[in-house]
N, C-alpha and C positions, 0 to 999 in steps of 0.2 A: 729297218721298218720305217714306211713314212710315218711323218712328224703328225698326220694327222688320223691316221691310223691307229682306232681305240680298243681294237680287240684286246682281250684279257691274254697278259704273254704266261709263259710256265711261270715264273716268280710267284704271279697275280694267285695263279692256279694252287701254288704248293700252299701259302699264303692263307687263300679259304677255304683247305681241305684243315690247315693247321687252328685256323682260329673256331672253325667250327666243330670240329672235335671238340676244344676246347671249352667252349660252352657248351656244347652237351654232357660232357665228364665231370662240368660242375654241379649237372644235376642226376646225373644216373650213377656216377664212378666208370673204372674202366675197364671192369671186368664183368661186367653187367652190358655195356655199352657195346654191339654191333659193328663189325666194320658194312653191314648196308643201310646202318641207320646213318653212320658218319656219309658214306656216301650220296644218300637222299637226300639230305641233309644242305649238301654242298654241291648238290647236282654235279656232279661229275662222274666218270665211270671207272667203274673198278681200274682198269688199264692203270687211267691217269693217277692214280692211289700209288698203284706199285711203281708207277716211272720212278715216284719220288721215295717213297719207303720199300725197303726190302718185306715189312712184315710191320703188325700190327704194335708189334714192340719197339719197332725202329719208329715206327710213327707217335709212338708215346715218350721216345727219349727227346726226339725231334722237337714235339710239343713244351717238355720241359725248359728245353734249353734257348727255345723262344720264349717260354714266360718268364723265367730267371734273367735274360736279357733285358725284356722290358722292363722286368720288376727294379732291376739295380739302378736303369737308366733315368729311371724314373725317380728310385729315392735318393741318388745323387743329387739330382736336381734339390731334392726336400734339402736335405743333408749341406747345401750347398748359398741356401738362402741367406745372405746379407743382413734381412730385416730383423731374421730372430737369432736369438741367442745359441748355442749349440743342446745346453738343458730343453727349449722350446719346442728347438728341431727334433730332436729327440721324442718327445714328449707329445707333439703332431703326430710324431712317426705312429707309434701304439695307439695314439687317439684313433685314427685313421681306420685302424688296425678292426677298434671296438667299435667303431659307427659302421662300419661295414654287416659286421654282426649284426646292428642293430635295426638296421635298414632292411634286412632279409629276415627279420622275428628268429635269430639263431640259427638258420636253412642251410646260409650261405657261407663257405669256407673258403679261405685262398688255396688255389690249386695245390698248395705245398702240402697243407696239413693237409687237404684231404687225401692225396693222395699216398702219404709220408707212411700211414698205417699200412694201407690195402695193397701197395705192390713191394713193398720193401721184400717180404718173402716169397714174392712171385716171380719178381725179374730184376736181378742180378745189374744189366745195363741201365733200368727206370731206376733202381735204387743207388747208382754213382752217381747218375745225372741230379736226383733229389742230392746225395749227400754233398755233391759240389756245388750246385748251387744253394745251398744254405750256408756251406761252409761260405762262402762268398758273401751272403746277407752278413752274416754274422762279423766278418772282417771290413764289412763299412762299416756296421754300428761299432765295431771296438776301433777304426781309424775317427768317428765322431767323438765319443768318449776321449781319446787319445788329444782330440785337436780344443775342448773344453777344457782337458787337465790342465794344459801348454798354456791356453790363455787365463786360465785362473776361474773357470768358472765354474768347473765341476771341482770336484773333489777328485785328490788323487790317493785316495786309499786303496781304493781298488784297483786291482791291474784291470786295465783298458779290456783285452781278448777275455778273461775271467768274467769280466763283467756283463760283456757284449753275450758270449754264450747259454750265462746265468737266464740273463733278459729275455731273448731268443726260446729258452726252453720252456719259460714261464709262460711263455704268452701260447707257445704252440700245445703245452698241455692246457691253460688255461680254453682254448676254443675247440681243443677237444672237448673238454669236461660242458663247456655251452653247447654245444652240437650235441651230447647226450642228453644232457639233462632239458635241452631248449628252455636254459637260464642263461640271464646276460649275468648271474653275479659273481661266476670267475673271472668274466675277464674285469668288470668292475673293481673288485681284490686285486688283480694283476695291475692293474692301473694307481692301485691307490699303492701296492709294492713298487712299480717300478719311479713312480715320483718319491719316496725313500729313498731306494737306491739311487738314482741320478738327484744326489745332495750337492750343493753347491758345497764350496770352502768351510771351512770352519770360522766361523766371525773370532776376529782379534780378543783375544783378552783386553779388556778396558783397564787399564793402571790409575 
């Protein structure tokens, strides 16, 4: 293709049928959600829908497995920061988690938990692609955990993966129980739990 040749190529195409689903499933869900709303949507036509997805199911595993990519690449980054401490990183990470809630008056879910309910018993492929990409979340926060034990600044009471799971499940019942009730003070509680759990060392006995 020339170099100055800007038409949108298939990539571009797969790309904004994906991200645009995506924000529409964050406010309708996906089984409520239209494959001609996705394609109005993303102006594009049917055809070009199935080039890329066999079926509306292929396009929902497709969609997870780009958000779970972004999502890790992204908290790597968090995870990765110099400036703070690993308890900090940590501790960003959930923060993040609750201002999102908070930003959307309780509306607004990460693609995982909302969807984590609603397809699990409906599609077999959407419910691997959610279970591997969480299992995946959850084995960076127990490799953060893991890299605070080593330098002394967490506590190593807790096995690392135990812990990281613990976290993990508090926080995704945690904005369930916000998304029904449209109260922020589960995750509030889950916030003021997970700053317990991620204890640093136990200070020295003084002699």
């Amino acid at each position: 293709m020339d170099k100055y040749d800007h038409r949108p190529t298939h990539q571009d195409t797969r790309e904004r049928i994906l991200a645009t689903g995506e924000g529409l499933i964050l406010g309708s869900g996906f089984s409520a959600l239209g494959l001609s709303e996705i394609l109005a949507a993303a102006a594009v036509p049917k055809g070009s829908f199935y080039h890329y997805f066999q079926s509306k199911e292929g396009f929902g595993v497709a969609m997870l497995e780009r958000y779970f990519a972004d999502y890790l690449q992204r908290t790597h980054v968090l995870f990765s920061d110099p400036q703070l401490t690993v308890r900090e990183r940590l501790l960003s990470y959930f923060r993040q988690w609750q201002l999102q809630a908070e930003s959307s008056g309780c509306h607004k879910l990460c693609l995982a938990v909302k969807l984590a309910a609603e397809v699990s018993d409906l599609s077999e492929p959407m419910r691997e692609a959610l279970s591997v990409g969480m299992r995946n979340i959850m084995s960076q926060i127990a490799d953060a955990i893991r890299t605070g034990q080593a330098d002394g600044s967490l506590s190593n009471q807790a096995e690392a993966q135990d812990l990281a799971e613990s976290l993990y499940g508090l926080w995704v019942g945690a904005s369930l129980l916000t998304k029904v009730k449209l109260d922020l003070r589960p995750l509030t509680l889950a916030y003021r739990q997970t700053e317990a759990l991620l204890e640093g060392p136990p200070a020295s006995v003084q002699t």
